[in-house]
BATI-844027 format. One record per atom (N, C-alpha, C, CB): x, y, z. Coordinates in steps of 0.001 Angstrom, whole numbers, plus 500000, padded with zeros to 6 digits. Glycine has a CB too. Layout:
<fikes>
XYZ ...
</fikes>
This chain:
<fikes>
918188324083739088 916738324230739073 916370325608738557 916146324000740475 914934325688738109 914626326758737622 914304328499738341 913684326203737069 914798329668737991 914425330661738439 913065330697739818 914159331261737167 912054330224739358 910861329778739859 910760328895740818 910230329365739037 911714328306740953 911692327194742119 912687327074743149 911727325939741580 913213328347742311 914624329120743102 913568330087744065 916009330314741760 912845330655743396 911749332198743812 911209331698745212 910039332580742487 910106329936745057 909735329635745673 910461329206746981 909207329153745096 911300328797746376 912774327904747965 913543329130748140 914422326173747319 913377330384748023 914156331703748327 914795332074749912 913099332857747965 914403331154750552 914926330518752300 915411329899752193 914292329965753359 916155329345751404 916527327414751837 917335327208752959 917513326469750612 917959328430753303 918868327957754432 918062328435755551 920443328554754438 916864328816755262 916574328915756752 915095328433756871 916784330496757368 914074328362755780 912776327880755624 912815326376756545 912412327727753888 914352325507756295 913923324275756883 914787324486758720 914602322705755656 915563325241758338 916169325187759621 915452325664760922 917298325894759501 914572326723760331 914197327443761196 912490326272761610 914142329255760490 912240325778761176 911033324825761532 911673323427762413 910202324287759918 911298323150763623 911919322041763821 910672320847764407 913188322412764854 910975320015764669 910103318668765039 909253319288766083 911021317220765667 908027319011765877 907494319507767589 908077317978768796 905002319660767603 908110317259768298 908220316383769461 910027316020769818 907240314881769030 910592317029768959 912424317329769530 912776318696769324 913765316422768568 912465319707770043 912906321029769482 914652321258769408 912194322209770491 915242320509769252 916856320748769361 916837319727767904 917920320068771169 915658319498767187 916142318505765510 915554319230764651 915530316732765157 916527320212763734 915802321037762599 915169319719761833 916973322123761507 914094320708760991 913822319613759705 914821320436758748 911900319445758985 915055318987758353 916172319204756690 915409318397755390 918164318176756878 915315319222754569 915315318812753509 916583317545752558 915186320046753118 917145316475753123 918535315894752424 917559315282751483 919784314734753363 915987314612751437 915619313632750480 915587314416749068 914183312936750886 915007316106749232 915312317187748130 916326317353747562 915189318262748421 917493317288748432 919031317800748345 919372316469747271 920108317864750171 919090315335747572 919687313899747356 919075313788745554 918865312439748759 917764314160746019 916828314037744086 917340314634743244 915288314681743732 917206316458743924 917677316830742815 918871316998741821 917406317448742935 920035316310742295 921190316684741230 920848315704740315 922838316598741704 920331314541740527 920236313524738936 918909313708738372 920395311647739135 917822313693738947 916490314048738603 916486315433737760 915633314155739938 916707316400738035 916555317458737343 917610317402736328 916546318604738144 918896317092736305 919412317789735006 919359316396734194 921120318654735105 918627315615734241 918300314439733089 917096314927732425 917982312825733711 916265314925733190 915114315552732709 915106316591731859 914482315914733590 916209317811732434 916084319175731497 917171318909730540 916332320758732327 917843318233730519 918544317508729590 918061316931727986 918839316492730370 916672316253728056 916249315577727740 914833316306726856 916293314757728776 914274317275727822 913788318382727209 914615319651725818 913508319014728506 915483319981726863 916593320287725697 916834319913724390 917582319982726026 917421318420724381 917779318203723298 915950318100722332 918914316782723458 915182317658722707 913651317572722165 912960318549721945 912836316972722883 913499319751722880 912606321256722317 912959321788721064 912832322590723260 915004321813721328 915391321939720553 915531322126718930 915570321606720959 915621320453719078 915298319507717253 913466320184716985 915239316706717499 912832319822717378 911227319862717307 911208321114716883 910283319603718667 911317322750717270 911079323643717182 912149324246716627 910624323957718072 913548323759716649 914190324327715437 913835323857713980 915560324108715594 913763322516713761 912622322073712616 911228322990712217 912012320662713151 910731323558713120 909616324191712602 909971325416712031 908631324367713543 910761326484712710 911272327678712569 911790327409710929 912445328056713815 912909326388710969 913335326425709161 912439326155708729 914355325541708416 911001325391708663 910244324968707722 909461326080707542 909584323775707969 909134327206708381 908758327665708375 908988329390707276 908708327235709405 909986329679707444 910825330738707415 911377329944705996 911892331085708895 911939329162705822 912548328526704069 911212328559703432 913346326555703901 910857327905703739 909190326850702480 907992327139703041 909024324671702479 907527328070704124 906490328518704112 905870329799704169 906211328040704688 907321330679704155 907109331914704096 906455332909704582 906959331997703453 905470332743705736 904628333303706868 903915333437705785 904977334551707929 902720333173704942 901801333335704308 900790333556705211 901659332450703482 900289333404706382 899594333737706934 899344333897708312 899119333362706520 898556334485708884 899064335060710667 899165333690711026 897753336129711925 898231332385711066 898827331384711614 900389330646712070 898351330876711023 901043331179710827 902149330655710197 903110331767711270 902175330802708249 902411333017711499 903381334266712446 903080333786713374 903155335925712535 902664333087714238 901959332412715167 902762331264715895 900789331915714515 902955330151714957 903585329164714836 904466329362714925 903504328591714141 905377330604714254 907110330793714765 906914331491715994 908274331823713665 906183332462716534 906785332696717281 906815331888718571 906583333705717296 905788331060718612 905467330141719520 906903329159719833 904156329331718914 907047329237718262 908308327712718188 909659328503718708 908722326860716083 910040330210718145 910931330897719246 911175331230720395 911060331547719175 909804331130720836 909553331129722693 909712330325723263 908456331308723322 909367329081722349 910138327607722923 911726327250723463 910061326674721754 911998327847722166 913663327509721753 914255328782722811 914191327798719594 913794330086723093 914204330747724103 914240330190725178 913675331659724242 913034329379725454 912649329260726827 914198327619726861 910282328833727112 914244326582725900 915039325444726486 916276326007726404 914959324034725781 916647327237725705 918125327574725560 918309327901727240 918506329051724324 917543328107728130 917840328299729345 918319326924730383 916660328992729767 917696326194729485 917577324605730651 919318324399730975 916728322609729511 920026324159730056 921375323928730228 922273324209731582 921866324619729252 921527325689731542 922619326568732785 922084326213734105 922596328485732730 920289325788734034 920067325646735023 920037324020735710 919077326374735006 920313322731734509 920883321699734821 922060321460735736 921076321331733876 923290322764734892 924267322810735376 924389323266736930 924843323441734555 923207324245737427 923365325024738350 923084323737739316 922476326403738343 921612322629738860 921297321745740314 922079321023740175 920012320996740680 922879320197739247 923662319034739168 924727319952740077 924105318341737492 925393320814740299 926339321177741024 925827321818742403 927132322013740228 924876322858742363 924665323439743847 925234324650743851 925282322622745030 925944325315742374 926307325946742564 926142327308741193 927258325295743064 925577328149741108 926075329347740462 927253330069740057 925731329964740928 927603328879738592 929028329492737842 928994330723737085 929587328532736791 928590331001736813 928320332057735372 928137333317735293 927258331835734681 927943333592736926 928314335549737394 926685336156737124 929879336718735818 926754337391737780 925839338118737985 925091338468736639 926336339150738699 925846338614735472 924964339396734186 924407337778734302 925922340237732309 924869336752733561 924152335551733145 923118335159734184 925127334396732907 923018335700734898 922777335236736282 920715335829735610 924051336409738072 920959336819735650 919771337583735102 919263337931733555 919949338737735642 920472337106732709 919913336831731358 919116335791731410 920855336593730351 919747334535731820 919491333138731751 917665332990732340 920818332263732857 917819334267733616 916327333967734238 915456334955733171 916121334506736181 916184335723732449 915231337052731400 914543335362730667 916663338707729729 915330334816729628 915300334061728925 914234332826729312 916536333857728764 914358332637730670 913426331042731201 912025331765731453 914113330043733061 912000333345731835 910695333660732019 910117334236730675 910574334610733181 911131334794729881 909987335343728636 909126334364728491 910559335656727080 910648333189728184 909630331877727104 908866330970727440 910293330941726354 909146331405729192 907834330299729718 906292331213729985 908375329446731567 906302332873729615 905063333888729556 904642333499727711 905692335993729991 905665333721726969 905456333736725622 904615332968725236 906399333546724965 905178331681725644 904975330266724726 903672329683725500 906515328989724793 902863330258726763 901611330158726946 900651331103726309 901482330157728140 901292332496725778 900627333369725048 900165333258724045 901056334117724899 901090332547723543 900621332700721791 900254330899721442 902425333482720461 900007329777722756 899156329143722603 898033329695722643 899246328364723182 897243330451724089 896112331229723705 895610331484722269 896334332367724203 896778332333721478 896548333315720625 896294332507719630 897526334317720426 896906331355719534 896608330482718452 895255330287718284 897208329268718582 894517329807719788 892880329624720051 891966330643719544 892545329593721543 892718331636719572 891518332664719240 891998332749717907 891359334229720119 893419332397717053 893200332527715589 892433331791715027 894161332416714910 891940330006715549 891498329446715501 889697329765715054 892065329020716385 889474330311716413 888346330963716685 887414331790715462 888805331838717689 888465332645715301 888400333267713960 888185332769713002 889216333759713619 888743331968712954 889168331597711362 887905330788710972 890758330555711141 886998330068712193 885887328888711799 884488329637712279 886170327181712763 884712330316713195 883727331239714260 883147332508713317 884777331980715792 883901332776712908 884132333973712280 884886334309711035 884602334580713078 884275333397710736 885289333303709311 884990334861708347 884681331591708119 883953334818708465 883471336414707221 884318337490707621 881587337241707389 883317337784709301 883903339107709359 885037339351709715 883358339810709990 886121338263710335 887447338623710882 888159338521709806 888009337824712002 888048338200708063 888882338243707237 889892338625707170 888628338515706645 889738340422707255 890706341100707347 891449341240708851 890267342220706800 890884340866709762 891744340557710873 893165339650711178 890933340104711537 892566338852710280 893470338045709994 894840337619709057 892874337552709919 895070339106708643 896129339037708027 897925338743708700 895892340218707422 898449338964708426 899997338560708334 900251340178709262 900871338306706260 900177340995708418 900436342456708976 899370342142710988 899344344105707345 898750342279710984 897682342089712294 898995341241713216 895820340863711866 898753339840712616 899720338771713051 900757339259713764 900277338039711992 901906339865712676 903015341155713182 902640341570714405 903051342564712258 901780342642714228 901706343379715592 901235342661716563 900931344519715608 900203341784717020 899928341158718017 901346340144718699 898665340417717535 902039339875717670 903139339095718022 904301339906719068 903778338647716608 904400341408718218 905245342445719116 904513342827720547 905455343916718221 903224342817720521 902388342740721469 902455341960722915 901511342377720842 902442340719722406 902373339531723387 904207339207723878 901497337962722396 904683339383722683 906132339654723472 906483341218724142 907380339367722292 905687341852724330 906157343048725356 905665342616726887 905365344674724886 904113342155726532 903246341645727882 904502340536728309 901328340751727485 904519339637727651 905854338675728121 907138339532729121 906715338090726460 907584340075728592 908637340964729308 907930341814730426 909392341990728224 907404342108730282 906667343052731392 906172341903732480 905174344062730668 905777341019732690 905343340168733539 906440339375733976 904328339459733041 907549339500732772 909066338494733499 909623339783735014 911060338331731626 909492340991734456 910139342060735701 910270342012736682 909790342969735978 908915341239737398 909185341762739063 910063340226739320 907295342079740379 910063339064738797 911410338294739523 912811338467738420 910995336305739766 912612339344737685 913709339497737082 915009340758737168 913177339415736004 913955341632737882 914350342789738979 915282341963740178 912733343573739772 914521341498740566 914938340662742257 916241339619742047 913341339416742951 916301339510740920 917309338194740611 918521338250740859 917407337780739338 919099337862741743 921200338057741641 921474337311742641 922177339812741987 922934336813742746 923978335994742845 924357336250743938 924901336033741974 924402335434745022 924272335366746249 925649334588746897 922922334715746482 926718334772747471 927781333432747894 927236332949749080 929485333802748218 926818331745749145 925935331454750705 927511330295751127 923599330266750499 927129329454752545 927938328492752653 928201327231751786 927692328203753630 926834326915750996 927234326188750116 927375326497748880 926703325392750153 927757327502748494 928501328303747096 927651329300746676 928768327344745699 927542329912745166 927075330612744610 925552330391744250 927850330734743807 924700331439744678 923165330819744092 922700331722743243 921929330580745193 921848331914742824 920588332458741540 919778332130741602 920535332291740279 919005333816742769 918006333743742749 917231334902743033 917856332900743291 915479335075743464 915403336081743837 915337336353745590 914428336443743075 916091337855745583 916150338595747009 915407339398747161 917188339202747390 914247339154748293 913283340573748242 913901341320749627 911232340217748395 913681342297750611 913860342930751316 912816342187752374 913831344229750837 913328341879753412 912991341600754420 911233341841754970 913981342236755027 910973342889755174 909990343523755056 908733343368754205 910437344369754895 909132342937752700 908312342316751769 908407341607751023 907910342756751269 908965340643751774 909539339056751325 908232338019751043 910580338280752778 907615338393751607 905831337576751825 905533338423750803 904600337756753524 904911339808750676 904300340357749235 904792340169748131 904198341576749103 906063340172748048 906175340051746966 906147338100746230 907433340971746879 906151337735747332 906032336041746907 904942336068746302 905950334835748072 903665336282746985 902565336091746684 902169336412745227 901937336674747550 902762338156745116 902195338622744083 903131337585742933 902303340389744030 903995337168742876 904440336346741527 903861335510741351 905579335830741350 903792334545742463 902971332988742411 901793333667742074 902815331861743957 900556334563742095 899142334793741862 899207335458740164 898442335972743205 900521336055739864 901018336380738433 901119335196737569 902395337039738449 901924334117738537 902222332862737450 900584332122737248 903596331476738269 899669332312738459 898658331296738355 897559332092737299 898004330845739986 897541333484737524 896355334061736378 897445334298734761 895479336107737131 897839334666734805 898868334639733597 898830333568733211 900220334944733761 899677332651734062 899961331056733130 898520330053733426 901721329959733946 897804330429733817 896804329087733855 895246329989733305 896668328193735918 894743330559734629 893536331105734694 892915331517733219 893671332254735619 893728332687733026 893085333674731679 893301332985730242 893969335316731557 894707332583730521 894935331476729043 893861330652728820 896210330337729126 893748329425729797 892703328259730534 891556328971729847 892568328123732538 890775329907730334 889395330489729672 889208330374728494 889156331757729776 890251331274727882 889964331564726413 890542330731725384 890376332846726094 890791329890725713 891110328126725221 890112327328725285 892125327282726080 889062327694726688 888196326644726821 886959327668725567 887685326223728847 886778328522725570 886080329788725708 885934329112723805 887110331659726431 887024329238723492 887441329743721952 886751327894721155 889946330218721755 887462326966721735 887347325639721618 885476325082721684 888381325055722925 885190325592722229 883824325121722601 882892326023721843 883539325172724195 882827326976721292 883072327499720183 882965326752719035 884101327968720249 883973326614718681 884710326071717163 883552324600717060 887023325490717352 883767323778718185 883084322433718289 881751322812718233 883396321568719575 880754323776718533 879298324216717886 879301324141716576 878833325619718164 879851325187715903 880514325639714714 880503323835713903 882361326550715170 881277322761714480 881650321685713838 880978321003713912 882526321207714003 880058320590714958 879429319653714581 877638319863713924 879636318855715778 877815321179713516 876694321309712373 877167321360711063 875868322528712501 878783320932710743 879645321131709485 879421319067709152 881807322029709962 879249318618707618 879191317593707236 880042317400706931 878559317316706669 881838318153707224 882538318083706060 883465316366706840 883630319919705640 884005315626706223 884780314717706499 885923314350707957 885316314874705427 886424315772707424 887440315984708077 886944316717709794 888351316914707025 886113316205709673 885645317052711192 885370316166712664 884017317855710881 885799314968712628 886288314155713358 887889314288713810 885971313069712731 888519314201712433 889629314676713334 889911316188713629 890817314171712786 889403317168713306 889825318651713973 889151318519715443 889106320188713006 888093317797715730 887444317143717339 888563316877717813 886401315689717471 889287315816717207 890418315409717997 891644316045718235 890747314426717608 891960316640717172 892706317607717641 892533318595718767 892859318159716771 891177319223718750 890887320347719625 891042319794720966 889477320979719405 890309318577721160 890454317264722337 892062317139722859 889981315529721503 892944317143721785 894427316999722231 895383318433722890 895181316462720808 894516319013722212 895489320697722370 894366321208724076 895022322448720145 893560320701724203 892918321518725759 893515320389726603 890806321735726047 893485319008726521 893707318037727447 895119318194727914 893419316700726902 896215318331726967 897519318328727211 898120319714727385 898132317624726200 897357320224727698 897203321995728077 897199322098729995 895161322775727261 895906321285730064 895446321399731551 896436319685731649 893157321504731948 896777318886731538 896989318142732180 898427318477732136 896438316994731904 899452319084731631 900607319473732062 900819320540732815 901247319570731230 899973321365732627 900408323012733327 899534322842734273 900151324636732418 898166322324734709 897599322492736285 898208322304737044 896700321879736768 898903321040737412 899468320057738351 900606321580739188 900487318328737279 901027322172738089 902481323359738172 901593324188739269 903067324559736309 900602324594738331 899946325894739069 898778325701740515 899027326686737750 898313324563740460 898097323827742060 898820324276743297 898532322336742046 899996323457742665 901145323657743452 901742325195743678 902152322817742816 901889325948742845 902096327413743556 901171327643744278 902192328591742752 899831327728743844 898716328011744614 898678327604746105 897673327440743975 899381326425746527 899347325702747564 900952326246748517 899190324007746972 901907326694747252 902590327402748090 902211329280748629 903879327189747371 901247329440747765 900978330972748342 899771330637749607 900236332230746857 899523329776749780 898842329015751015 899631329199752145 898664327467750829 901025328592752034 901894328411752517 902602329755753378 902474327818751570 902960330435752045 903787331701752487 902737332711753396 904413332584750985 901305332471752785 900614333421753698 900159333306754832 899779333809753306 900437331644755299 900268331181756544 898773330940757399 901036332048757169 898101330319755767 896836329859755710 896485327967755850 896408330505754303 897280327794755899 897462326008755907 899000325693756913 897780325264753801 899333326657757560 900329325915758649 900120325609759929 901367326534758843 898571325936760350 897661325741761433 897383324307761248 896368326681761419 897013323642760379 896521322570759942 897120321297759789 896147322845759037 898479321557758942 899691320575758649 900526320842759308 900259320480757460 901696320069759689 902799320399760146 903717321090759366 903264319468760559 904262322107759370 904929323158758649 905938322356757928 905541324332759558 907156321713758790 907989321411758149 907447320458756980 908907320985758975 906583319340757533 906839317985756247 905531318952754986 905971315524757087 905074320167755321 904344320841754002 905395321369753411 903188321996754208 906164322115754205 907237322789753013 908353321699752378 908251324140753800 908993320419752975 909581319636752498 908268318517750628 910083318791754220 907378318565751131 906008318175750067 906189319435749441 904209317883750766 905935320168749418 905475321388748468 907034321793747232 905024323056749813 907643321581748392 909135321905747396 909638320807746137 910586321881748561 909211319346746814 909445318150746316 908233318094744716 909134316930747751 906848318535745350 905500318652744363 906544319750743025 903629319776745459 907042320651743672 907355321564742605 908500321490741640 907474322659743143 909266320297742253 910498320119741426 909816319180739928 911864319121742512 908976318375740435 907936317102739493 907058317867738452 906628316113740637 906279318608739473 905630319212738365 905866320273737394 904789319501738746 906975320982737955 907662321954737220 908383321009736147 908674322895738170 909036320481735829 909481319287734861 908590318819733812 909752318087735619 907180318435734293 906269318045733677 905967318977733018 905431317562734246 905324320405733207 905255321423732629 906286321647731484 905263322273733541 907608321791731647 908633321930730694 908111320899729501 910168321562731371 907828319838729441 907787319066728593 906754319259727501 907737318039729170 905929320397728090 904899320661726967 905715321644725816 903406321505727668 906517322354726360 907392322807725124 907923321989723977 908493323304725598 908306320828724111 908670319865723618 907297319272722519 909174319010724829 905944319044722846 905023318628722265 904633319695721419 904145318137723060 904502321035721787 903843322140720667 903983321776719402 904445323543720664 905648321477718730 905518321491717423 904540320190716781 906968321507716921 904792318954717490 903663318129717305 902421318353717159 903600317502718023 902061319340718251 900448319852718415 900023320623717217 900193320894719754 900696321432717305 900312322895716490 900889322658714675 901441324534717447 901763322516715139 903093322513713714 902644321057712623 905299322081714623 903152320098713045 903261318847712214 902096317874712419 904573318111712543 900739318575713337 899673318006712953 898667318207711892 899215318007713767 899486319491710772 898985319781709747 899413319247708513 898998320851709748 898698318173707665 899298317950706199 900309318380705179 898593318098705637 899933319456705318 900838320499704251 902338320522705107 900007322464704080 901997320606706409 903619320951706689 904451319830706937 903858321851707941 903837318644707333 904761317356707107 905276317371705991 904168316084707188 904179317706704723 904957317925703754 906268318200703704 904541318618703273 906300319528704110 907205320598704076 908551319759704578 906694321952705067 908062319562705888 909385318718706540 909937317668705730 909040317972707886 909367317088705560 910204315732704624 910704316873703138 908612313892703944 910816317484702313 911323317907701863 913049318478702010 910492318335701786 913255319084702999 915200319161703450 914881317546704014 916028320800705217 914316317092705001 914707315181705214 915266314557703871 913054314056705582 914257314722702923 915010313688701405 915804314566700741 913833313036700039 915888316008701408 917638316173700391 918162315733700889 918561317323700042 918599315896702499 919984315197703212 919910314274702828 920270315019704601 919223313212702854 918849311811702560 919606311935700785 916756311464702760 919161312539699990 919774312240699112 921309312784698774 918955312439698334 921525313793699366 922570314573699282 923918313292699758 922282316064700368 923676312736700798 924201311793701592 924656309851700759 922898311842702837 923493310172700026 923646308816698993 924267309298697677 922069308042698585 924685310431697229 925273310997696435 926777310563696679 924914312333696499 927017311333698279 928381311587698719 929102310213698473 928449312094700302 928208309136698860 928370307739699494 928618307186698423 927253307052700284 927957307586696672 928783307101695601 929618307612694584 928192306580695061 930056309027694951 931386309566694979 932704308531695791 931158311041695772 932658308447696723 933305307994697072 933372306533697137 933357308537697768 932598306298696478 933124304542696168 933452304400694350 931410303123696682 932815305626693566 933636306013692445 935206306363692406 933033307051692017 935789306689693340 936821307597693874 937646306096694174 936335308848695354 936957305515694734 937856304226695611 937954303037694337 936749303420697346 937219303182693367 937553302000692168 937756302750690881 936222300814691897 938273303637691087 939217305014689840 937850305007688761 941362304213688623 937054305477689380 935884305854688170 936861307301687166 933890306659689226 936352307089685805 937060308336685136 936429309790685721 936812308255683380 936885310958685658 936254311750686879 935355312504685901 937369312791687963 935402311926684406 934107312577683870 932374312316683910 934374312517682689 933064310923684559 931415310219685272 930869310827686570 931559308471685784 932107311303687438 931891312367688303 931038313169688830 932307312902688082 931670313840687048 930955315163686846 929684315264686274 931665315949686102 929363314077685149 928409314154684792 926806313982686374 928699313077683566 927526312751687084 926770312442688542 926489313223689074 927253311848689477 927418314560689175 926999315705689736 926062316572689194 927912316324689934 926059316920688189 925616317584687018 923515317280687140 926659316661685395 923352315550687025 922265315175686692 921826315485688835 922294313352685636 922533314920689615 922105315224690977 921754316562691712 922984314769691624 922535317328691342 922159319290691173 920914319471690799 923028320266689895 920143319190689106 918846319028689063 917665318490689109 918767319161688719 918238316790689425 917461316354690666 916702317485692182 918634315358691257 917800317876692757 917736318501693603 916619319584693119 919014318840693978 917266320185692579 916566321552692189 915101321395691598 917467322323691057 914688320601691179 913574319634690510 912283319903691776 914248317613690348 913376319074692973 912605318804693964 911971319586695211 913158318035694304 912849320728694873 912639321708695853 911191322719695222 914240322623696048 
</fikes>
């Protein structure tokens, strides 16, 4: 499971032990229905994300970087978004490995790369969605005067920008993070000091909820509602579907990442001991832990959709993509009659000539 849900379950051996039934005080509550989910539930899921963040956003990065050349801050935008991605799933693996087992293989440095890596790209890759909104913004809002705002150079720096804020907000659980041998093996996670084990919970979960939801959330809604004034006094054609688009990029925004940030919210409820008067402690923290394994998952999966959203809902760059698609594609039907030339003794000057005319094919096409 993830850094974050490690942060949140940072008791496990004693959050459930130490709560017991009011109506048997000699029967801890245990979490086994948690224990039981998560080894197949989670590493299928992040499994599955993986291989889909992967393909999706390594596809964009080459299309990007070969055949589109950052021509414009959008385009600086779009990679880095699609690298914060690919940072953020290069993490899923270790932490599949960690719930499918229960255990922390990989030692103390990995221990605090792996969580550097799951928090940049899960600060990043909500950042420079924002940032996209307000390039957006610009670009239709403000088209005159942000001209020059909007260059490639600008792009640059805001990009070095939003990846420093990224790092700086990964620190305080990335400070706390290390490798623990408990009775049931090795863990990874964070350790605060006794004393400010409650402050410092709070302050991350209220970091993850204004960081990842609140301030983004605004200036998405802020920037979008906006643009849609702007559009629907525009006659131009195409302005039904940029509606829909804008419609797809806020909906699948809040409907993947709220559900996440609820749920912290409901655990800093929890830790501050504002809702344990009310519910019974144990079956809230056994719910709250269970809410966070689901929705944390769900969340992951929006990494997976960006390049769809952002990337390949633009004309020009489908383009782009099917371009390396029909070389392999052709490169591959080449190979395929080489070698059936090869298998009925073609003379090997037909070969060469095959090669010869397929080279500038190629080159034709690029």
């Amino acid at each position: 499971m993830s850094p974050l849900v490690r942060h949140f379950r940072m008791t496990e051996t004693e959050s459930y032990e130490d709560y017991y039934d009011l109506d048997n005080s000699t029967s801890p509550c245990t979490n086994d229905n948690i224990k039981s989910f998560s080894p197949w539930f989670i590493p299928t899921l992040y499994t599955l994300v993986f291989i889909t963040g992967l393909i999706g956003n390594g596809l964009v990065v080459c299309v990007l970087i070969k055949f589109k050349k950052l021509k414009s801050m959008t385009d600086v935008y779009l990679l880095n978004l699609a690298i914060s991605d690919l940072i953020f799933v290069f993490s899923l693996p270790f932490w599949s490995h960690y719930a499918a087992n229960n255990n922390w293989a990989f030692g103390e440095f990995m221990c605090k790369t792996i969580t550097g890596f799951y928090l940049i790209g899960f600060y990043s890759g909500i950042f420079f969605i924002m940032i996209l909104s307000i390039d957006r913004y610009l670009a239709i809002v403000c088209a005159i005067s942000a001209t020059k705002l909007r260059s490639v150079t600008y792009g640059l720096l805001m990009s070095v920008v939003t990846w420093a804020i990224s790092v700086f907000a990964s620190v305080p659980t990335l400070v706390f993070s290390q490798v623990k041998n408990e009775s049931t093996g090795f863990t990874c996670k964070t350790e605060f000091s006794e004393n400010e084990k409650t402050k410092w919970q709070l302050v991350i979960n209220f970091e993850i909820n204004i960081l990842g939801l609140l301030i983004p959330l605004c200036i998405i809604f802020f920037c979008y509602l906006r643009i849609l004034q702007i559009l629907k006094k525009c006659r131009n054609c195409k302005k039904e579907k940029a509606i829909r688009l804008i419609f797809t990029v806020v909906t699948v925004f809040v409907l993947f990442w709220t559900p996440y940030n609820i749920v912290i919210f409901l655990k800093s409820l929890e830790v501050g001991g504002y809702i344990n008067d009310y519910i019974d402690k144990c079956l809230l923290s056994i719910h709250i832990d269970f809410a966070l394994h689901c929705t944390e998952t769900l969340a992951f999966v929006h990494c997976c959709l960006n390049p769809v959203i952002y990337a390949f809902a633009g004309q020009e760059f489908r383009k782009l993509v099917k371009k390396p698609l029909h070389t392999m594609c052709k490169r591959k039907i080449f190979m395929a009659q080489i070698c059936m030339f090869k298998q009925y003794s073609v003379h090997p000057a037909w070969i060469v000539y095959l090669h010869v005319v397929f080279t500038r094919q190629l080159r034709s096409s690029m």
